[in-house]
C-alpha positions in Angstrom: -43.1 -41.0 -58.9 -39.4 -41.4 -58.4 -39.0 -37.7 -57.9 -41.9 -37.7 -55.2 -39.5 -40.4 -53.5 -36.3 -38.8 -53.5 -38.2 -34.8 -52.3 -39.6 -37.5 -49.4 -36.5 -39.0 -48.3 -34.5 -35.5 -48.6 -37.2 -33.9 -46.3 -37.0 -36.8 -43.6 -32.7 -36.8 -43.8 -33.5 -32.8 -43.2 -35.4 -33.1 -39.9 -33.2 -35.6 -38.7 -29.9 -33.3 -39.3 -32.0 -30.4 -37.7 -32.8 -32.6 -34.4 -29.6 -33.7 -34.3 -28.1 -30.5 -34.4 -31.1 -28.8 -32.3 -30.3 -31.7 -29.6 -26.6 -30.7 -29.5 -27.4 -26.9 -29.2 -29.6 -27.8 -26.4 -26.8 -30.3 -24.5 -24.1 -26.9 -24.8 -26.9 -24.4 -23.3 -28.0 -26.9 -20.5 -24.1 -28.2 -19.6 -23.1 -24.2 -19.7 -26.0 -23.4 -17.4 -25.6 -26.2 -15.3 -22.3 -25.8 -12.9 -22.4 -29.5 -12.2 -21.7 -30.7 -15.8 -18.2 -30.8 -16.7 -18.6 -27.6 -19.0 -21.4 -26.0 -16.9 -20.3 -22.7 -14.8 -22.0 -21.0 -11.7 -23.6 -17.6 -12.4 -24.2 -16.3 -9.0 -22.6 -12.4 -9.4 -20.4 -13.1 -6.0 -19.0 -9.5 -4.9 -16.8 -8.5 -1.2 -16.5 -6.0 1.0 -14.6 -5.7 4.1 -14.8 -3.2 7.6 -12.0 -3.7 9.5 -10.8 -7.5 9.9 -14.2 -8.4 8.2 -14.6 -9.7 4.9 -18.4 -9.9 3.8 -19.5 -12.2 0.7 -22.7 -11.6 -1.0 -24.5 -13.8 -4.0 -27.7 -14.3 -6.0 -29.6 -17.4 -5.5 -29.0 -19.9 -8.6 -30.9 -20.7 -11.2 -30.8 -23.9 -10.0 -32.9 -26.4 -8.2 -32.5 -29.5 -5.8 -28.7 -28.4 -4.6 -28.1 -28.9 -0.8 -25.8 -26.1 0.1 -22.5 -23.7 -0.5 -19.1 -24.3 0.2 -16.7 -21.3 0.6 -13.2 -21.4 -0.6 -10.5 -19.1 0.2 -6.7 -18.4 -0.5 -4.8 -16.4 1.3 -2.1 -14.7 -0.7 1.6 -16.2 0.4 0.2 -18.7 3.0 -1.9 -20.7 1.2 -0.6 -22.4 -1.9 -4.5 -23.7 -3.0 -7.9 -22.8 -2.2 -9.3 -24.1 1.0 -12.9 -25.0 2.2 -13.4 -22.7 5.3 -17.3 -22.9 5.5 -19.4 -25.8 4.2 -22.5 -27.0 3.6 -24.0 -23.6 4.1 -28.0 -23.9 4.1 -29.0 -23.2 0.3 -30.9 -19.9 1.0 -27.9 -18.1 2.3 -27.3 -15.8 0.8 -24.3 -14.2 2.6 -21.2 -15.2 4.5 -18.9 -13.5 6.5 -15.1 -14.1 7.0 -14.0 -12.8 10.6 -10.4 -11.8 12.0 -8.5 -11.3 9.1 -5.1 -10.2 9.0 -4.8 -6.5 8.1 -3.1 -5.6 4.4 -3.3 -9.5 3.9 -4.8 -10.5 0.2 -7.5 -12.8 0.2 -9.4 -14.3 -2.6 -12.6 -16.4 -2.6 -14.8 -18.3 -4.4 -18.4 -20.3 -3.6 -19.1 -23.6 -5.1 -22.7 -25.4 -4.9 -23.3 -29.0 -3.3 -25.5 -31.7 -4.4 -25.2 -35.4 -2.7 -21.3 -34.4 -1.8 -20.5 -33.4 -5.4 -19.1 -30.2 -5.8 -20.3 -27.5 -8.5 -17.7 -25.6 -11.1 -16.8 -22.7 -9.1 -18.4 -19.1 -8.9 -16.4 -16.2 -10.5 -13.3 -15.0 -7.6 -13.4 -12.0 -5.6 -10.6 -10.9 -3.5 -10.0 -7.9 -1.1 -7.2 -6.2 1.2 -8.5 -5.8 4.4 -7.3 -2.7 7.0 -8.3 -0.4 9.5 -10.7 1.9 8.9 -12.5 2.3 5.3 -12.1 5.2 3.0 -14.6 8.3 1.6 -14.0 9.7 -1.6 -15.6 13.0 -2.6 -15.6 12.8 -6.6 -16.2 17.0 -7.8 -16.8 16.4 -11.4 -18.8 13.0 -10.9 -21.1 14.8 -8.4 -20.7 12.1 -6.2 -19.5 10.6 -2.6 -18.4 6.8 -2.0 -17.7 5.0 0.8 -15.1 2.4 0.1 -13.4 -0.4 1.1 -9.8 -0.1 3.1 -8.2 -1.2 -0.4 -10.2 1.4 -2.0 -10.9 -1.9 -4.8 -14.6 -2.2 -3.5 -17.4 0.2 -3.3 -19.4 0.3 -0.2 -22.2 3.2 -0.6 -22.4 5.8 -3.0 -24.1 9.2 -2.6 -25.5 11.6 -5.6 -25.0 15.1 -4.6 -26.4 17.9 -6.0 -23.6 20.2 -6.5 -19.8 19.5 -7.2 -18.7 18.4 -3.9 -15.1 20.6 -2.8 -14.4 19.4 0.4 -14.9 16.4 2.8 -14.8 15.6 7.1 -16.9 12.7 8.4 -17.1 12.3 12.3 -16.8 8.1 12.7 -18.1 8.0 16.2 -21.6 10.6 15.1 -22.4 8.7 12.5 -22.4 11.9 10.3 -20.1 14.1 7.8 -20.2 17.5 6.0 -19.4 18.4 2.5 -18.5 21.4 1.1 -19.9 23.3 -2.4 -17.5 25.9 -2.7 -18.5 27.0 -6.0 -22.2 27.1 -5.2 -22.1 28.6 -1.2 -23.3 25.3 0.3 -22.5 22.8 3.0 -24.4 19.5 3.5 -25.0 17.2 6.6 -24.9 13.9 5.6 -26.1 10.2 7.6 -23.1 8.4 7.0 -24.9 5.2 7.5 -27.6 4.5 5.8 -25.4 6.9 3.8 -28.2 9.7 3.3 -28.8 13.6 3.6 -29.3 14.9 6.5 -29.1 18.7 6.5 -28.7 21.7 3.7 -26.7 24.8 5.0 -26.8 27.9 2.7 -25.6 30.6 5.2 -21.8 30.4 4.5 -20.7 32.1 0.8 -17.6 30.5 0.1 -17.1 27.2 2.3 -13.5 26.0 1.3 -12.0 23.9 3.4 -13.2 21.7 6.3 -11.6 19.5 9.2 -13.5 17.7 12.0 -12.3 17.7 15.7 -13.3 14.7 17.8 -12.1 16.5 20.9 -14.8 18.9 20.6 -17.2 16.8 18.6 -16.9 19.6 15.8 -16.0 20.8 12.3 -14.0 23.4 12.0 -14.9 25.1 8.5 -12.8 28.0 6.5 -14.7 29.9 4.0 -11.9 31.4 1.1 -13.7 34.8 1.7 -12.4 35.5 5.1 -14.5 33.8 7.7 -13.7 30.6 10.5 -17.2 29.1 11.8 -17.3 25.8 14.2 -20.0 23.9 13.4 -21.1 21.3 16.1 -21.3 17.8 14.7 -24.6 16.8 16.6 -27.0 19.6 16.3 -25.1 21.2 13.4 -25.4 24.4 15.3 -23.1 26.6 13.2 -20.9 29.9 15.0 -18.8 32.3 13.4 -15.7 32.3 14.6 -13.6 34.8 13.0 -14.1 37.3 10.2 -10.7 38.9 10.2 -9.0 36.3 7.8 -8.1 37.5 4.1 -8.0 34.5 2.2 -7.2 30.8 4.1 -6.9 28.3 1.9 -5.7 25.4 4.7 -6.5 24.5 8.1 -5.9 21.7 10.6 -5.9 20.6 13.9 -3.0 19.8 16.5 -5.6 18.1 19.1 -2.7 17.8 22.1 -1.9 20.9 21.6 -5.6 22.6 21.6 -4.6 24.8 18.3 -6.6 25.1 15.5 -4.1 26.1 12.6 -5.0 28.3 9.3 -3.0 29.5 6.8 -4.1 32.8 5.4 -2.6 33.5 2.1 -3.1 36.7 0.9 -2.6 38.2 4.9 0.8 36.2 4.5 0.0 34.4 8.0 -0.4 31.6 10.0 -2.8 31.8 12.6 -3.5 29.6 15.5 -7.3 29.2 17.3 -7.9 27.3 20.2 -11.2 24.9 20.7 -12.9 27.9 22.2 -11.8 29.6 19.1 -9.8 32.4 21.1 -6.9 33.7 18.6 -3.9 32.8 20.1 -1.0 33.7 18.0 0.5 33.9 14.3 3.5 33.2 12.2 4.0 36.1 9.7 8.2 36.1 9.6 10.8 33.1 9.5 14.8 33.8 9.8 13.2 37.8 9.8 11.7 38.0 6.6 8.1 38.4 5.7 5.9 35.5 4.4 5.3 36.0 0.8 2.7 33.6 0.3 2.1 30.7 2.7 0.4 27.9 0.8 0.9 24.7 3.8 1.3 24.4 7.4 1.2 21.0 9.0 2.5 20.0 12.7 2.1 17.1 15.3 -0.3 16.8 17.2 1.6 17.6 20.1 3.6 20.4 17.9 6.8 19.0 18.8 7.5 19.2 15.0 5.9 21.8 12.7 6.4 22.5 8.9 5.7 25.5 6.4 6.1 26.1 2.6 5.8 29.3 1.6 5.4 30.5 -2.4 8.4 33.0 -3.2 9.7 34.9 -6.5 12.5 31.7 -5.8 10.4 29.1 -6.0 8.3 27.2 -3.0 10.7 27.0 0.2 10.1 24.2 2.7 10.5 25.2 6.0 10.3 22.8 9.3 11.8 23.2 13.1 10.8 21.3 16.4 9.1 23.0 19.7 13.1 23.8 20.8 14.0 25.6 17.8 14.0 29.4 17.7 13.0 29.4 14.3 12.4 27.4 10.8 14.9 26.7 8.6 14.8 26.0 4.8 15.5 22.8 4.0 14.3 22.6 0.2 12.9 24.4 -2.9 10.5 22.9 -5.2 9.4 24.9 -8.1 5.8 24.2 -7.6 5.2 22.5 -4.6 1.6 21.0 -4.0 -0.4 19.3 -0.9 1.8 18.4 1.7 1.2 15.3 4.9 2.7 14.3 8.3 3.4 10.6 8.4 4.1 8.7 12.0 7.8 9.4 11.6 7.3 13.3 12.5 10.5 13.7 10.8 9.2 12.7 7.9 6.9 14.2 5.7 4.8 13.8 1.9 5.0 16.6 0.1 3.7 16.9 -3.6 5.8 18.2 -6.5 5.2 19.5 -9.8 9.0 19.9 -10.7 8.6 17.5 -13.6 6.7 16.6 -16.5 5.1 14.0 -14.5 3.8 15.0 -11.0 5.7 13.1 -8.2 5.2 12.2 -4.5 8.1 12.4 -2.2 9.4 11.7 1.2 10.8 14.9 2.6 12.8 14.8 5.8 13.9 17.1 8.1 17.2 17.4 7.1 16.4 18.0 3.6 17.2 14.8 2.0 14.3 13.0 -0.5 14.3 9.2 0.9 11.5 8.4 -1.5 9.6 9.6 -4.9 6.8 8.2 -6.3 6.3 9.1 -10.1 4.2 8.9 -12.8 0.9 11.5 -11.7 -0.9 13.9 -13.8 -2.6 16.1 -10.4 -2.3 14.4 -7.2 -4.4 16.8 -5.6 -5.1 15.6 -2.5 -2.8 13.1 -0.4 -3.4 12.1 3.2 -2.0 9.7 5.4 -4.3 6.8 7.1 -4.2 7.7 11.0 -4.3 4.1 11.4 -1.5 2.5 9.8 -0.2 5.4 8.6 -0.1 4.3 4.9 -0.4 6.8 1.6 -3.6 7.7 0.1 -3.2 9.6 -3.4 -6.3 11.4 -5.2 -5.0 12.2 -8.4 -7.7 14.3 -10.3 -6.1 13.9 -14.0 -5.7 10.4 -14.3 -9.7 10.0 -12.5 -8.3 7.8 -9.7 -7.3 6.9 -6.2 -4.4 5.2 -4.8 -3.6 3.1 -1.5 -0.1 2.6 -0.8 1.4 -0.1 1.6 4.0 0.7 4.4 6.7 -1.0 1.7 4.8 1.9 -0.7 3.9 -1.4 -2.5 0.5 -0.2 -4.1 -2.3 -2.3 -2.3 -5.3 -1.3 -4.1 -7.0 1.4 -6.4 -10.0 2.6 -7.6 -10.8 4.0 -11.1 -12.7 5.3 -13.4 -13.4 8.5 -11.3 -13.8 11.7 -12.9 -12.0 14.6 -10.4 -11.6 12.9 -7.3 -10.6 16.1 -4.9 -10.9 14.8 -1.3 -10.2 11.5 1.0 -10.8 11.0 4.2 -10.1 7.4 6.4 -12.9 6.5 8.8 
């Protein structure tokens, strides 16, 4: 009888322990879930983007009933020493916000809290974002992908899956529309920039290498490595053969004031200049008297006033430059291996890549031959252009799977990741 008792009592201390217990499991899951409790948090997957001096805020509705609205908190990096409230009492099924006339290459950070009868929620997870002119396209080769990113290059806008390994990249802001290059597979592709989307397939060019888009004449200007220069116009994507007397051009660019379409021709050991009509107009196959041996860059102003050349020799990769008064180039540097090359707004000034060293660099390059400024520490910066805008740096560098966004102060200001061969970026 006694044992009876004692099972009894044993089984009743039991369920007590377990509802004691089961009651404090269910107090941490409900205070964790709800972000007014003093433990709770607020799931509500905040993300940013920004165009231009906008900063857009997105969420997911809570899991949450019988709160009253949002409050949006933001910090702006060296001004503001705390978060402050700069939207309130937002209706509770917004589900958006936007942030307007924002200083450019300013930081700023947010975060979205819930209210209920004046009583604030624990706050969401922080975002934050760089805003800047323009916002920047990426053409990633070995992810077989395009995407449309933010100024800061932190935050992805759109994404596109292409079919092939994209080569190449020009987008046309004011059309709406862009073309990419296949070179491996003979292809070019119209896109929609926005809703970022296909638009056209074009199969009739073998080896497209290199493209460049010309706002003057509402055209891209394409090179294909086999020997041919088409124009291709921008709206009805209308394509014309140009030229088929090129060799092998592996650059080409465009000095708008000037009406020049420029190409360097590597294995015909030239430079050769187009106009908008595409008329040949002249060619650059000598400096100081001697032949080209291998031309590799050209770049000049817009207005040619300064232009520069580096050309692969048996001595290394000479740097040439000279102004519009100038008889001729001079030499102003060697690089053993020199690599992709960009005019900044000083026009005495240009980026030039280098492979002279175990680690790839970036450097500043002036006219007079002196190296203001090297950046270190790349694996293959294959592609580096300068943002028309502000005239920052942009660095693709294909080994390391990233992209880079460098301040005036070449202060890094944001970057973007996890990329597999990013070959190509473009500023819209």
């Amino acid at each position: 009888m006694k044992k009876q008792i004692y099972i009894r009592i044993y089984a009743q201390k039991s369920l007590i322990i377990g509802l004691i217990i089961f009651s404090g499991l269910s107090c941490t899951v409900r205070e964790k879930l709800n972000p007014f409790d003093p433990n709770g948090r607020l799931n509500l997957n905040l993300s940013i983007v920004s165009t231009e001096q906008d900063v857009r805020l997105s969420w997911d509705r809570p899991n949450l009933e019988g709160y009253t609205g949002f409050n949006i908190h933001r910090r702006w990096e060296g001004i503001d020493s705390t978060y402050k409230i700069i939207a309130s009492n937002l209706p509770p099924d917004s589900r958006s916000y936007t942030d307007s006339y924002l200083s450019y290459r300013q930081h700023y950070s947010y975060y979205i809290t819930l209210v209920s009868e004046g009583i604030e929620s624990k706050p969401s997870n922080t975002v934050s974002i760089t805003p800047g002119p323009g916002t920047v396209w990426i053409a990633d080769k070995w992810g077989y992908q395009l995407l449309h990113t933010t100024y800061d290059v932190e935050h992805m806008i759109a994404s596109y899956s292409t079919n092939w390994p994209p080569t190449d990249l020009a987008v046309a802001r004011e059309l709406n529309t862009g073309l990419i290059l296949y070179n491996e597979y003979g292809y070019m592709e119209g896109i929609v920039l926005n809703p970022l989307q296909s638009r056209q397939v074009i199969a009739s060019v073998a080896h497209p290498f290199r493209v460049v888009y010309d706002p003057s004449a509402a055209s891209f200007w394409v090179i294909d490595s086999s020997g041919y220069l088409y124009q291709l116009n921008a709206s009805t994507f209308q394509l014309v053969p140009i030229s088929s007397t090129l060799i092998n051009p592996v650059q080409i660019s465009i000095s708008s004031q000037a009406n020049r379409i420029n190409i360097v021709d590597r294995r015909s050991k030239k430079i050769l200049f187009f106009d908008r009509n595409g008329n040949y107009v002249s060619e650059i196959s000598t400096i100081q008297g001697q032949a080209l041996q291998q031309p590799e860059r050209y770049a000049a102003t817009s207005n040619l006033s300064r232009s520069w050349i580096v050309d692969r020799t048996g001595n290394g990769d000479l740097i040439y430059t000279r102004t519009a008064s100038d008889e001729d180039f001079q030499c102003i540097d060697t690089l053993a291996d020199a690599g992709d090359l960009s005019l900044t707004s000083d026009r005495d000034l240009v980026w030039i890549v280098s492979f002279d060293n175990l680690d790839a660099s970036i450097m500043q390059l002036s006219a007079t031959g002196t190296r203001p400024l090297e950046l270190r520490g790349y694996y293959n910066p294959y592609d580096i252009e300068i943002d028309r805008y502000d005239q920052t740096l942009l660095v693709a560098d294909t080994g390391n799977g990233r992209v880079l966004h460098y301040d005036n102060n070449d202060q890094i200001l944001g970057r973007y990741l996890n990329l597999y061969y990013p070959v190509k970026v473009v500023v819209e």
